[in-house]
C-alpha positions, 0 to 999 in steps of 0.5 A: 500500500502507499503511504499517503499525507494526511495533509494531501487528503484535505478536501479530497472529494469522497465518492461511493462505490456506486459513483455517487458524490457524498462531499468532500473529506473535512477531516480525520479522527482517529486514537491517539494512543493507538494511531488506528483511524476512526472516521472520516468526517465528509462536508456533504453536498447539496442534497446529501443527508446522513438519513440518506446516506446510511452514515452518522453526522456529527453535531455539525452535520458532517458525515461520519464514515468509518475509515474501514469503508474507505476501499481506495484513495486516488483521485477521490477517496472510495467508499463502501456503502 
């Protein structure tokens, strides 16, 4: 796997396997004393809610998407749904 900057995933847009645009990666949580990645939180797009997209929102209505979803990082970060 390449290893990738945290810094150069800022405001990637994220997509779901099925080609649908969810918004675009805001940031990452993770475990400090572990370093194991929890969620990524994604600004939706217009249109894109958390009860429509199978995932949680945070208090600011970003989505939270496990890091376990994520299936490849290039252009756009890919997500299971």
């Amino acid at each position: 796997m390449v290893d990738i900057l945290a810094e150069n995933l800022s405001g990637k847009a994220v997509m779901g396997a099925d080609g649908t645009e969810l918004g675009d990666l805001y940031n990452i949580t993770m475990d400090l004393k572990t370093g194991r990645l929890h969620d990524l939180l994604v600004t939706p797009n217009e249109g894109i809610s958390a009860a429509g997209s199978d995932f949680e929102a945070d208090d600011e209505g970003r989505l939270r998407i496990p890091a376990g979803a994520v299936d490849a990082v290039k252009d756009y970060i890919v997500i299971s749904r």
